[in-house]
C-alpha positions in Angstrom: -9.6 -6.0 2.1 -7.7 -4.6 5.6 -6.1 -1.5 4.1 -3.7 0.7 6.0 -2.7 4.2 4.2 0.6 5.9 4.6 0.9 9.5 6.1 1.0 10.7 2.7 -2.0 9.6 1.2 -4.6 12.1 2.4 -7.8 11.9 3.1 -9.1 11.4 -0.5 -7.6 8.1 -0.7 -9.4 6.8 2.3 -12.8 7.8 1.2 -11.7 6.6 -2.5 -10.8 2.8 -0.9 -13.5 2.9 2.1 -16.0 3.7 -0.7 -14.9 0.5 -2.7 -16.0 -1.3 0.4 -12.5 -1.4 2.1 -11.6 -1.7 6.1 -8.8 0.9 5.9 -6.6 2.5 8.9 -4.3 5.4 8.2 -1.0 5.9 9.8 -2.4 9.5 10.7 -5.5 8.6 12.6 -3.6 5.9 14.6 -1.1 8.5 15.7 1.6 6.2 13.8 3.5 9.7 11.3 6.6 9.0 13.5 7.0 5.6 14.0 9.9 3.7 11.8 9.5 2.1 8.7 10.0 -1.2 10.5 7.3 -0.4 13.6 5.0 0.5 10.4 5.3 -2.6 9.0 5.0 -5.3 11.7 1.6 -3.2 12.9 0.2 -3.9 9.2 1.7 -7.5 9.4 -0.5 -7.9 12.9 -3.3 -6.0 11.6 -3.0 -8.2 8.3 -3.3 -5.0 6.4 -2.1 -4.2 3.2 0.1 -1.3 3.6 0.1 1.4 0.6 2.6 3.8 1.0 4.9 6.3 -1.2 8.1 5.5 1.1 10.1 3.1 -1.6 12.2 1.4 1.1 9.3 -0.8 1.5 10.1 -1.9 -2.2 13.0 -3.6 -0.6 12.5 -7.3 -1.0 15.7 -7.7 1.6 15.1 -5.5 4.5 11.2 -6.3 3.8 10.3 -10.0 2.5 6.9 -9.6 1.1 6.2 -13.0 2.0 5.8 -12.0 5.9 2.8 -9.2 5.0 -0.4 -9.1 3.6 0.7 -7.2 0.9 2.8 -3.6 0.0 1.5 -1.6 -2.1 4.4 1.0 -3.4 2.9 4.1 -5.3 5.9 5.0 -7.4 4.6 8.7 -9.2 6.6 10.8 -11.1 7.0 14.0 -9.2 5.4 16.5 -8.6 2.4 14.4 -8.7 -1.3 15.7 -8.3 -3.8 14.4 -6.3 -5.4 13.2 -9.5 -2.5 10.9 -9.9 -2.6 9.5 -7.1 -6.6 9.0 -7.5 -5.6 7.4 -10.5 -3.1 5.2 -9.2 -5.7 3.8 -6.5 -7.8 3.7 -8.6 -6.0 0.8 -11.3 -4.8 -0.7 -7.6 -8.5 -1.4 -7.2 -9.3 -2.5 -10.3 -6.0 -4.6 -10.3 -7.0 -6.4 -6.9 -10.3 -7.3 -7.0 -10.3 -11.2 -6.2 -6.7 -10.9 -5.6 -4.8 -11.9 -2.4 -2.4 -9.4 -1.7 -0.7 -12.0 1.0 3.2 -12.2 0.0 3.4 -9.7 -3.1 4.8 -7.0 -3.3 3.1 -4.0 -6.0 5.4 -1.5 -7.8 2.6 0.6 -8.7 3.4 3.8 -11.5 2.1 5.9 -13.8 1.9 3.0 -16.8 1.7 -0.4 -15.4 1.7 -2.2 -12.1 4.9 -4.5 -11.4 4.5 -7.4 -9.1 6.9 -8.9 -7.1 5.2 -12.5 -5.7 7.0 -15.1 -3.0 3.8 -17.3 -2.5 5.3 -19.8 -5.2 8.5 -19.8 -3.5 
């Protein structure tokens, strides 16, 4: 899977997903921290990278049709959060994808379950 990794994910992330045999990009090493939520998003869409993030605008359905993406992934924690949430939280994304296509869903990912939000029926 083409992953791309929000500014706020860290390092640990990307080893975590390019150890489960991922292609991921972060917004960090692409020099992408400033660019809008919209510039973000039609790079992943190009890319065809699934775009985990914190940033819960992309859990907008209206400003950003998951039907058009290869998939948002929206890592809602409670806060403050600890690196081994969010370790955890990759790590039940993984489990949760594997033979999955992302393309057109949308992932509400929290501590307890994983919500889905899927147009590809639509």
């Amino acid at each position: 899977m083409k992953i791309k990794l929000d500014e706020n994910l860290g390092t640990r992330g990307l080893k975590l997903l390019k150890e489960s045999g991922h292609d991921v990009a972060t917004v960090v090493d692409e020099d992408l921290s400033s660019a809008s939520d919209d510039i973000l998003i039609e790079i992943c869409r190009a890319e065809e990278r699934v775009l985990i993030t914190f940033d819960k605008d992309f859990s907008s359905i209206l400003r950003f049709p998951p039907q058009r993406y290869a998939g948002v992934i929206v890592l809602r924690l409670a806060e403050p959060f600890t690196l081994p949430d969010i370790e955890n939280a990759l790590q039940r994304f993984l489990a949760a994808s594997t033979g999955q296509n992302l393309t057109g869903r949308l992932w509400i990912i929290d501590s307890e379950r994983i919500r889905e939000f899927d147009t590809q029926g639509d």
